[in-house]
NUNUDO-8748 format. One record per atom (N, C-alpha, C): residue number from 0; residue in three letters; atom name; x, y, z. Coordinates in nm, 2 decimals, always signed. Layout:
<gufis>
(NUM,'ALA','CA',(X,Y,Z))
...
</gufis>
This chain:
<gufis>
(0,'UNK','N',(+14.58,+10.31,+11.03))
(0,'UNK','CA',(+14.47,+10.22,+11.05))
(0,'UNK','C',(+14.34,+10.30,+11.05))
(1,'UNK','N',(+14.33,+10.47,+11.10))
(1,'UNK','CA',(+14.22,+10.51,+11.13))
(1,'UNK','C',(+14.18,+10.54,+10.93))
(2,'UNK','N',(+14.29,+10.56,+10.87))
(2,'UNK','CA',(+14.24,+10.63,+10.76))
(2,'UNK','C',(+14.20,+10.51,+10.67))
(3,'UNK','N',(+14.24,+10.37,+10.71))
(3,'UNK','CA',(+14.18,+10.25,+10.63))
(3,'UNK','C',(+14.04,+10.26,+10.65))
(4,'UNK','N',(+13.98,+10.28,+10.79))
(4,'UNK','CA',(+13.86,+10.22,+10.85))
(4,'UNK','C',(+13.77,+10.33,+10.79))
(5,'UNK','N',(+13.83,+10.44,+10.81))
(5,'UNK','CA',(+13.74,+10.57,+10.75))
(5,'UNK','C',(+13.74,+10.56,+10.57))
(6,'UNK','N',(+13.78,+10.51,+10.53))
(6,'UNK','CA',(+13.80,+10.49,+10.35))
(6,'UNK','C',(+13.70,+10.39,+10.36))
(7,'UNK','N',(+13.71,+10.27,+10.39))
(7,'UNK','CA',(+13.60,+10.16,+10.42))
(7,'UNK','C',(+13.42,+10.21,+10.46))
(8,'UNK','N',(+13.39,+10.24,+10.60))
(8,'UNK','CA',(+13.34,+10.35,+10.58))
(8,'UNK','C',(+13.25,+10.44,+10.50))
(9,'UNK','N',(+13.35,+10.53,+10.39))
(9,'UNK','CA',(+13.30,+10.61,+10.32))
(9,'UNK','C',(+13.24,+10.48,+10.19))
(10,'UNK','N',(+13.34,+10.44,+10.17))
(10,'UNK','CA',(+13.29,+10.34,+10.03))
(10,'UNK','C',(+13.14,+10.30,+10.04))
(11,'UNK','N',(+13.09,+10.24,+10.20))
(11,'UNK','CA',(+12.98,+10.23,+10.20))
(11,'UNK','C',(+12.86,+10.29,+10.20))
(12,'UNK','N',(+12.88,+10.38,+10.28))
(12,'UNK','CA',(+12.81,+10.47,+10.25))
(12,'UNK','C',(+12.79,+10.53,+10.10))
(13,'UNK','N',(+12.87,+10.52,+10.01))
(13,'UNK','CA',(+12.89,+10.58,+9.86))
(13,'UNK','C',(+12.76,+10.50,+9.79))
(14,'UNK','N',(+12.79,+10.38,+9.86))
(14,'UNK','CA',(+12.73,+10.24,+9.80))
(14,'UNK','C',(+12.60,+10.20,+9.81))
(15,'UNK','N',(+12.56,+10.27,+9.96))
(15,'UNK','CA',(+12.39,+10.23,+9.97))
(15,'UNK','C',(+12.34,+10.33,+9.97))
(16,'UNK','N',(+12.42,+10.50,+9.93))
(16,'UNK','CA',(+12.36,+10.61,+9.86))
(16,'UNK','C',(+12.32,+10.60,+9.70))
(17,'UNK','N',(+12.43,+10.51,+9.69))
(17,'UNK','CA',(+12.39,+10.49,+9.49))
(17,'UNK','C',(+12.30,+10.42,+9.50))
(18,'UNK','N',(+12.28,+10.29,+9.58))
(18,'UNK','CA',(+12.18,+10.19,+9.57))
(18,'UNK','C',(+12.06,+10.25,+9.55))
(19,'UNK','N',(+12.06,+10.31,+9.65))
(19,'UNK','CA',(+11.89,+10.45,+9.72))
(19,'UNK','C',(+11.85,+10.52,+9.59))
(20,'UNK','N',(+11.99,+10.55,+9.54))
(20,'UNK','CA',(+11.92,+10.63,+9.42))
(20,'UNK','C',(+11.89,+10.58,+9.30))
(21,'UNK','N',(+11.92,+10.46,+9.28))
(21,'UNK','CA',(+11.95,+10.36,+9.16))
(21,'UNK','C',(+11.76,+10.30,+9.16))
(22,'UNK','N',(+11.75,+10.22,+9.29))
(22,'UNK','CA',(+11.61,+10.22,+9.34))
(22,'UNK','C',(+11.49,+10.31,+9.29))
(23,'UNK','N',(+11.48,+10.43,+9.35))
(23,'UNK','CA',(+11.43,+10.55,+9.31))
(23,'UNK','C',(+11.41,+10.53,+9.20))
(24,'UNK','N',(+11.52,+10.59,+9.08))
(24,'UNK','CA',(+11.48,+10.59,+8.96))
(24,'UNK','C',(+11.41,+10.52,+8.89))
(25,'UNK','N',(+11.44,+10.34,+8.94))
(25,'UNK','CA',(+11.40,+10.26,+8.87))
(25,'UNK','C',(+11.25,+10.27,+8.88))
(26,'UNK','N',(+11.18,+10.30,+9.02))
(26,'UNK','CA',(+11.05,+10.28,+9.05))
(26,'UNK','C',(+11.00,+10.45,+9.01))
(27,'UNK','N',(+11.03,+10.53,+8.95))
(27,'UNK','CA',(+10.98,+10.66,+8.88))
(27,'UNK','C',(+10.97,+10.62,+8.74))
(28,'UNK','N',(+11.10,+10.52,+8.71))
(28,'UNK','CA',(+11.06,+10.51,+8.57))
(28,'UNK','C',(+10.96,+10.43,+8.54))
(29,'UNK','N',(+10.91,+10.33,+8.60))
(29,'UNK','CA',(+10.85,+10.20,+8.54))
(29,'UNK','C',(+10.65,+10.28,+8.57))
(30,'UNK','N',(+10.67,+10.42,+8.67))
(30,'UNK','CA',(+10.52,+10.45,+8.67))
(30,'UNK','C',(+10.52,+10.59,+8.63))
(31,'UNK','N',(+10.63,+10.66,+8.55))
(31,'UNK','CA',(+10.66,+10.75,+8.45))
(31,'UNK','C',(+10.53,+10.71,+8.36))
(32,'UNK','N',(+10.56,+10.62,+8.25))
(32,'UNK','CA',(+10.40,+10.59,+8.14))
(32,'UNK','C',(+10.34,+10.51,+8.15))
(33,'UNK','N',(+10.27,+10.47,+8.31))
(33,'UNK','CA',(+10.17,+10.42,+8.32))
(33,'UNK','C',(+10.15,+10.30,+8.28))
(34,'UNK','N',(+10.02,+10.23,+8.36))
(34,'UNK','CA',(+10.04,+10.07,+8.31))
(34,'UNK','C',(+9.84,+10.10,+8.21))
(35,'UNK','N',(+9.81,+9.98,+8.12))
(35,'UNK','CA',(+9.68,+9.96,+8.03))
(35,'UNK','C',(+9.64,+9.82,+8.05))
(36,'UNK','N',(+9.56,+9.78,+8.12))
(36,'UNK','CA',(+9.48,+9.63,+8.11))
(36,'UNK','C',(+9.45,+9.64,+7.96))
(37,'UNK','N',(+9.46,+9.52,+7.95))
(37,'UNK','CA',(+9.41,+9.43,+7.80))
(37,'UNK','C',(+9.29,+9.31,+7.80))
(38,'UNK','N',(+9.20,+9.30,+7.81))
(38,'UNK','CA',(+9.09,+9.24,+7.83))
(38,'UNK','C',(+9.08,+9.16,+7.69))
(39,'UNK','N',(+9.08,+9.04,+7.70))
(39,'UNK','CA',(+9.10,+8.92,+7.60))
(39,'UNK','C',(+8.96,+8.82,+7.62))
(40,'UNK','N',(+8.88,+8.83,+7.55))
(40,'UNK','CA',(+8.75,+8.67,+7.54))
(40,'UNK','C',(+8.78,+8.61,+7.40))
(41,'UNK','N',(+8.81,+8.50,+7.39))
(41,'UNK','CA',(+8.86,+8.40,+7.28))
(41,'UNK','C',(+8.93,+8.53,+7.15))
(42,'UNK','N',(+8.99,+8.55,+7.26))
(42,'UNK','CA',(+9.17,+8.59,+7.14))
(42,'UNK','C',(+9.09,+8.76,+7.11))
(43,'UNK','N',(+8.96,+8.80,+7.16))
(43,'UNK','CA',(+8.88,+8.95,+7.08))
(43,'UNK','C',(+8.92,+9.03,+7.21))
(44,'UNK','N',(+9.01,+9.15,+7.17))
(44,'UNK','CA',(+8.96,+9.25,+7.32))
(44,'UNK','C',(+8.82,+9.33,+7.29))
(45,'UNK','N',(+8.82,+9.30,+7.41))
(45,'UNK','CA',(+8.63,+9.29,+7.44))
(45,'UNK','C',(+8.72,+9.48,+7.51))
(46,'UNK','N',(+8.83,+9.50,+7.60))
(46,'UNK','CA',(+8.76,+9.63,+7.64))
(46,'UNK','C',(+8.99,+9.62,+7.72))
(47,'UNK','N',(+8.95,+9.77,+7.70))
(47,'UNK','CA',(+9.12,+9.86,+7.77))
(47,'UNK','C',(+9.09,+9.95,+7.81))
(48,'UNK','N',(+9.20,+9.89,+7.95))
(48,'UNK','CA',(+9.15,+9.98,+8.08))
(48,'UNK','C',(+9.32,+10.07,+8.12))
(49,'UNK','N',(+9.33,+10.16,+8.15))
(49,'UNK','CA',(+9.40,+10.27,+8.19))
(49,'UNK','C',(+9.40,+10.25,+8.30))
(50,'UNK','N',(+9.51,+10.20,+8.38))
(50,'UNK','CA',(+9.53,+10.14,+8.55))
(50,'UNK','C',(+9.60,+10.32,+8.59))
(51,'UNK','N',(+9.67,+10.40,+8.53))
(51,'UNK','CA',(+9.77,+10.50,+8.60))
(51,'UNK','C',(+9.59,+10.60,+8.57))
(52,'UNK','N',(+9.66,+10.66,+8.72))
(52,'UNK','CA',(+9.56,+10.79,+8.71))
(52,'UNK','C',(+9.40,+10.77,+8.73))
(53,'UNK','N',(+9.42,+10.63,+8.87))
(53,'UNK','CA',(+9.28,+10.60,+8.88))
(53,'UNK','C',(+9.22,+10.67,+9.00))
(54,'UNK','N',(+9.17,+10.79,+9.06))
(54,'UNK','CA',(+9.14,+10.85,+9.09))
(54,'UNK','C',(+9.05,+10.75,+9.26))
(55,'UNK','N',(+8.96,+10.66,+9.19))
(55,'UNK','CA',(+8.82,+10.64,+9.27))
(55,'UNK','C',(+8.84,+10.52,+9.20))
(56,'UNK','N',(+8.86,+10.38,+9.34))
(56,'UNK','CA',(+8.85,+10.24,+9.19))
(56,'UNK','C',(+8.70,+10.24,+9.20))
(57,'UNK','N',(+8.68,+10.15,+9.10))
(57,'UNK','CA',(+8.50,+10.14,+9.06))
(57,'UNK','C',(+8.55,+9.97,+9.00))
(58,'UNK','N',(+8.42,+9.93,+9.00))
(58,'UNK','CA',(+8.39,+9.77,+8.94))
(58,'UNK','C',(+8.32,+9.80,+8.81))
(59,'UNK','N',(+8.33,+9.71,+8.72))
(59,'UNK','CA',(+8.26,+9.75,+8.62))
(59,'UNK','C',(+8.22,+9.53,+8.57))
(60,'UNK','N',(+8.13,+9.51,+8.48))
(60,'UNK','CA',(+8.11,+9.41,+8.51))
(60,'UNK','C',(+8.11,+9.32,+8.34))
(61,'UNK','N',(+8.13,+9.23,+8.27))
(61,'UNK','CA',(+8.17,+9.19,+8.17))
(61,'UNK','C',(+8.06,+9.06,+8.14))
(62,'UNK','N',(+7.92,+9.08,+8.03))
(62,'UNK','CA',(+7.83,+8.99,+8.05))
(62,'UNK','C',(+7.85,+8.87,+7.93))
(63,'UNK','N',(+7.81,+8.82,+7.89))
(63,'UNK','CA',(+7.81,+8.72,+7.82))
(63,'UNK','C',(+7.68,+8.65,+7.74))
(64,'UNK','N',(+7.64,+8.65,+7.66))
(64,'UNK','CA',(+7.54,+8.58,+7.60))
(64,'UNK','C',(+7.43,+8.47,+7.68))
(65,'UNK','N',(+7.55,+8.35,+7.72))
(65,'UNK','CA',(+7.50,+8.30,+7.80))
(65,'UNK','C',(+7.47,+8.29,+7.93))
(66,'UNK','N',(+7.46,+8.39,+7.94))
(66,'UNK','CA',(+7.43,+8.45,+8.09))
(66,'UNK','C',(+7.57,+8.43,+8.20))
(67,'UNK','N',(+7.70,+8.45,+8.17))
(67,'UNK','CA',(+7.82,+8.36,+8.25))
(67,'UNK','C',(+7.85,+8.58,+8.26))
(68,'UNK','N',(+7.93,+8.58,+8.31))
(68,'UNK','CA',(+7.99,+8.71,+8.38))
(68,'UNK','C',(+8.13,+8.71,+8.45))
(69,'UNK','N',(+8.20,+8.82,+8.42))
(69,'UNK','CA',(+8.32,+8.83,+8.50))
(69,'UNK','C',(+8.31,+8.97,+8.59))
(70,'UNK','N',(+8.32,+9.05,+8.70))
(70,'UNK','CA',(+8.32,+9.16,+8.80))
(70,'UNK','C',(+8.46,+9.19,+8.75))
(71,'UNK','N',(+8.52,+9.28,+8.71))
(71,'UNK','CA',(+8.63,+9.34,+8.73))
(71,'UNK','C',(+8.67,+9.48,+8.82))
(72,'UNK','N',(+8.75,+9.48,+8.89))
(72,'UNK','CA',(+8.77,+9.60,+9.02))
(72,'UNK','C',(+8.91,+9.65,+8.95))
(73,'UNK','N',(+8.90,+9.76,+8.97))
(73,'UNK','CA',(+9.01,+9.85,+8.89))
(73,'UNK','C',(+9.03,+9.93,+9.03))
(74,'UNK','N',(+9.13,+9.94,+9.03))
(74,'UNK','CA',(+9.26,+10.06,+9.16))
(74,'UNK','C',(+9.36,+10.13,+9.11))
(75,'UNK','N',(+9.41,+10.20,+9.14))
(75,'UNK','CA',(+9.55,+10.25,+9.09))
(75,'UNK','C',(+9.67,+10.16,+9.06))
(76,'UNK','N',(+9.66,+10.14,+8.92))
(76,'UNK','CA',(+9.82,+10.05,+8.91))
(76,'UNK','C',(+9.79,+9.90,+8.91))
(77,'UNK','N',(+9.62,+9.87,+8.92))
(77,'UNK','CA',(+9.61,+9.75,+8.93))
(77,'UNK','C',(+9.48,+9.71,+8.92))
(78,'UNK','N',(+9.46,+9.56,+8.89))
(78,'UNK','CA',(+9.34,+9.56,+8.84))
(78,'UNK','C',(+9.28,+9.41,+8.90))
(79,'UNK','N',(+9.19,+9.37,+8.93))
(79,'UNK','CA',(+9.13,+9.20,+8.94))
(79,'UNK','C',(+9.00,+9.18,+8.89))
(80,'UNK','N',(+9.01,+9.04,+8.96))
(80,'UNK','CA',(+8.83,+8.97,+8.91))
(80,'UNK','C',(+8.82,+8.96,+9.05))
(81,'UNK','N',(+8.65,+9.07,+9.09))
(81,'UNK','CA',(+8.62,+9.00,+9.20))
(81,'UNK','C',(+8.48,+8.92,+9.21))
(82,'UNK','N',(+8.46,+8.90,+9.09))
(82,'UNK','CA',(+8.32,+8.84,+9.14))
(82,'UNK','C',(+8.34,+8.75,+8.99))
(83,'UNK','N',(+8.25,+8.60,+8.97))
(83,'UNK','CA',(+8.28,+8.55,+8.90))
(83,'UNK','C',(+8.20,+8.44,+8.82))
(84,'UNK','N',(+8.09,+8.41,+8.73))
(84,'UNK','CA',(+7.99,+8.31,+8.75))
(84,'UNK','C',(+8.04,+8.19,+8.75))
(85,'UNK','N',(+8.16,+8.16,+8.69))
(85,'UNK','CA',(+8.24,+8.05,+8.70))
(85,'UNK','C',(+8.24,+7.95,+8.83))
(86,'UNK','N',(+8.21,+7.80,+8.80))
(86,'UNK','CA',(+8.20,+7.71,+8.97))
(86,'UNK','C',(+8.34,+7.69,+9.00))
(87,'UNK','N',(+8.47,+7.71,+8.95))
(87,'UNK','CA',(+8.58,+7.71,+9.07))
(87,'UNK','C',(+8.66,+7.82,+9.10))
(88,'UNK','N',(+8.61,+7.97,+9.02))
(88,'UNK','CA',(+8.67,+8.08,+9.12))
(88,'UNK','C',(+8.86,+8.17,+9.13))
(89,'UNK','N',(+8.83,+8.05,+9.06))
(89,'UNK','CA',(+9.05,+8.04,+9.03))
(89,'UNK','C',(+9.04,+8.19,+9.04))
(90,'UNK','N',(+9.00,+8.24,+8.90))
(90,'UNK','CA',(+9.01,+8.36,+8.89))
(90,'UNK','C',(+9.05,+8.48,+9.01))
(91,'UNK','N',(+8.91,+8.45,+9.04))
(91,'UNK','CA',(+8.85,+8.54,+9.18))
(91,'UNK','C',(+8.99,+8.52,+9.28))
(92,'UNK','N',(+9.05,+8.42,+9.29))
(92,'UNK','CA',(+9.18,+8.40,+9.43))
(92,'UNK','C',(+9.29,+8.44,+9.35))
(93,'UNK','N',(+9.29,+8.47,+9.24))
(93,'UNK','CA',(+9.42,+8.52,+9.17))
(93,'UNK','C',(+9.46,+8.67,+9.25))
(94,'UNK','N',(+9.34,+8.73,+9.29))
(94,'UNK','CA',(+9.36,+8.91,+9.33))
(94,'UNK','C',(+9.40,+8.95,+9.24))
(95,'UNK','N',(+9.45,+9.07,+9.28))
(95,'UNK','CA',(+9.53,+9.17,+9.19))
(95,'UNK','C',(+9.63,+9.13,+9.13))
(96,'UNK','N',(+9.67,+9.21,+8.99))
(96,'UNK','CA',(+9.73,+9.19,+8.92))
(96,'UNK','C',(+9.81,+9.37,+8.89))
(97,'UNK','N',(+9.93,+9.35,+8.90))
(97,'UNK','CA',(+10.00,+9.55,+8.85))
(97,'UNK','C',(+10.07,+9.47,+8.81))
(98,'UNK','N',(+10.14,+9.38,+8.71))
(98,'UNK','CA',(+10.27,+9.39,+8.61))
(98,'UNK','C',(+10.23,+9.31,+8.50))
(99,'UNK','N',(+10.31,+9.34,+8.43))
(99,'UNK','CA',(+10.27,+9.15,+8.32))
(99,'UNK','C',(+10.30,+9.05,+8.33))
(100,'UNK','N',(+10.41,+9.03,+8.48))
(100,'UNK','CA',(+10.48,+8.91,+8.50))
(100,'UNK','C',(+10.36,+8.80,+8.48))
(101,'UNK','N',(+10.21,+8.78,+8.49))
(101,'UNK','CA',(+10.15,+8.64,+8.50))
(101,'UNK','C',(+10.02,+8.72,+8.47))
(102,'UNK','N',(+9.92,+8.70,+8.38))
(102,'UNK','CA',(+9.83,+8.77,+8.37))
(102,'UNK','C',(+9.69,+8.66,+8.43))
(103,'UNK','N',(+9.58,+8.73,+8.41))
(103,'UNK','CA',(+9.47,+8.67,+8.56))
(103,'UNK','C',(+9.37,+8.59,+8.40))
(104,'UNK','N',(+9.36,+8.47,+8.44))
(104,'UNK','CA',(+9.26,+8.39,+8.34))
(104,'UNK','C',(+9.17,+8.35,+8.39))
(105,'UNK','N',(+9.04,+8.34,+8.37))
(105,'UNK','CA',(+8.97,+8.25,+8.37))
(105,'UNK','C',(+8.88,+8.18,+8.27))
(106,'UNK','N',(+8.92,+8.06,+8.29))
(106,'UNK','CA',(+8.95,+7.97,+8.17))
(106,'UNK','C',(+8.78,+7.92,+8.12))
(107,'UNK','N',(+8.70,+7.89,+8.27))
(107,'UNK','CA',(+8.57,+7.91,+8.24))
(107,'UNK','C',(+8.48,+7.97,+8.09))
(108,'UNK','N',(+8.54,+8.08,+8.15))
(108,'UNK','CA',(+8.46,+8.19,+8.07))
(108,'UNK','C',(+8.54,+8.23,+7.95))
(109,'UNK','N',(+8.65,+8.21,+7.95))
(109,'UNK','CA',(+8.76,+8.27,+7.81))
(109,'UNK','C',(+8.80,+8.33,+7.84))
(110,'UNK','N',(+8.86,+8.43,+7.97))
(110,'UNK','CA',(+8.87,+8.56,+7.98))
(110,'UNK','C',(+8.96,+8.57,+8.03))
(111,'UNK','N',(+9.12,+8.68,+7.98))
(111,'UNK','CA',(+9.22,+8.69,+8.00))
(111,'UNK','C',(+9.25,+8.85,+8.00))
(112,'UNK','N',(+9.27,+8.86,+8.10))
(112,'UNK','CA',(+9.34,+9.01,+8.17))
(112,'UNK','C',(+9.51,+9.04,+8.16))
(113,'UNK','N',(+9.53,+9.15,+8.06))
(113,'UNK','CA',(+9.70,+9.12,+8.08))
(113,'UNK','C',(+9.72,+9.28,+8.11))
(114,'UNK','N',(+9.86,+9.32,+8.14))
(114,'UNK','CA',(+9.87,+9.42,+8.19))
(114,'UNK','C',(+10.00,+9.46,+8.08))
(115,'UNK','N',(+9.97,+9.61,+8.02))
(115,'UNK','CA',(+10.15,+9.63,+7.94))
(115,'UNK','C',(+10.17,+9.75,+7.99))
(116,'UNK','N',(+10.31,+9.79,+8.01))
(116,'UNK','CA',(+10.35,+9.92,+8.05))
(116,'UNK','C',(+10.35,+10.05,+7.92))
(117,'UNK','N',(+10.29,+10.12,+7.93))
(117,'UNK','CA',(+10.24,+10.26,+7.81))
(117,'UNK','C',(+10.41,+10.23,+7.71))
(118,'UNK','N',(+10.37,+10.23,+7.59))
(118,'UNK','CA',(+10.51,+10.25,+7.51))
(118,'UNK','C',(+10.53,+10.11,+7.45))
(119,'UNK','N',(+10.47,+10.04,+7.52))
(119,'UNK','CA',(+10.51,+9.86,+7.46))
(119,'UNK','C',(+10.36,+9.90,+7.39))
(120,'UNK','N',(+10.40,+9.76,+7.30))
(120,'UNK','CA',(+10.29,+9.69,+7.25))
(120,'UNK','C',(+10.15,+9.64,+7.31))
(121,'UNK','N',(+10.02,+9.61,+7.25))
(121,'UNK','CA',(+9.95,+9.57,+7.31))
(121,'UNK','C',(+10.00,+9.43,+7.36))
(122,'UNK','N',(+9.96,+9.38,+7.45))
(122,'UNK','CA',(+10.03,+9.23,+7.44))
(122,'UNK','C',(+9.98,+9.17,+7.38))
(123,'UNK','N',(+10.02,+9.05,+7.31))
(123,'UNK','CA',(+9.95,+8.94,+7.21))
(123,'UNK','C',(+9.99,+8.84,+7.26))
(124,'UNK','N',(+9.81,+8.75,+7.23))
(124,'UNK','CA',(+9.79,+8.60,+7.34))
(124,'UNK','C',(+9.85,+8.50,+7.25))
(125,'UNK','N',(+9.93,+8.42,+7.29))
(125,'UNK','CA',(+9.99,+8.28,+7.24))
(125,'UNK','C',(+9.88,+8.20,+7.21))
(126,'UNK','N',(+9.78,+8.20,+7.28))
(126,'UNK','CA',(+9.65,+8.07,+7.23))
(126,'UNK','C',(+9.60,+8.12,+7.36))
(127,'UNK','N',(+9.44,+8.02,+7.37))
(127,'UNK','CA',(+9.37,+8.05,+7.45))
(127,'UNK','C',(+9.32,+7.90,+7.54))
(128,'UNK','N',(+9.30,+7.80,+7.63))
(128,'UNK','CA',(+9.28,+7.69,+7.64))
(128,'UNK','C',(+9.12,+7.72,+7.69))
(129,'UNK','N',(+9.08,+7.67,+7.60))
(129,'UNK','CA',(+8.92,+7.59,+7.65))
(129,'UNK','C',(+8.90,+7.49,+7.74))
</gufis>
């Protein structure tokens, strides 16, 4: 019975040591090559930003003809809208953004933030809704 319990046991241990390590890797590999904002105004990148290797975030700010604006804040690994001329703001409550799972729009202004991991493609917008 003792050498059942101790085989049992060991298995587990085997099992949330591989997990541990399985983990690990996956999160070294995905920030191995780094992530690139893609900044989109009616379908044109206006500007690409380099999220790995951000030292000091800084805002930088995106104007418009007609006087309309987006604030963008860049961090390590991540990027948002924090300021916004737009009257409902969506944008601005989206926060940050670090993957490509849902990229940050605001629809206002035209302006679409996507995120690709180094090695993929730029990402390309399906359409844009006015």
């Amino acid at each position: 019975m003792k050498k059942r319990v101790m085989a049992i046991v060991a298995l587990i241990v085997v099992l949330v040591a591989a997990s541990a390590v399985s983990i690990i890797y996956m999160k070294n590999k995905n920030d191995v090559g780094g992530k690139t904002a893609y900044i989109y105004r009616d379908n044109e990148l206006l500007k690409t930003v380099r999220l790995s290797g951000v030292k000091n975030p800084y805002t930088f700010r995106i104007e418009y003809k007609d006087g309309d604006y987006n604030d963008i804040c860049v961090e390590e690994g991540k990027i948002k809208i924090s300021d916004a001329s737009c009257p409902d703001k969506l944008c601005v409550h989206m926060g940050y953004i670090s993957d490509s799972v849902m990229p940050i729009t605001c629809l206002p202004n035209h302006l679409v933030i996507r995120i690709s991991n180094d090695g993929e493609e730029s990402p390309s917008l399906d359409g844009v809704v006015y």
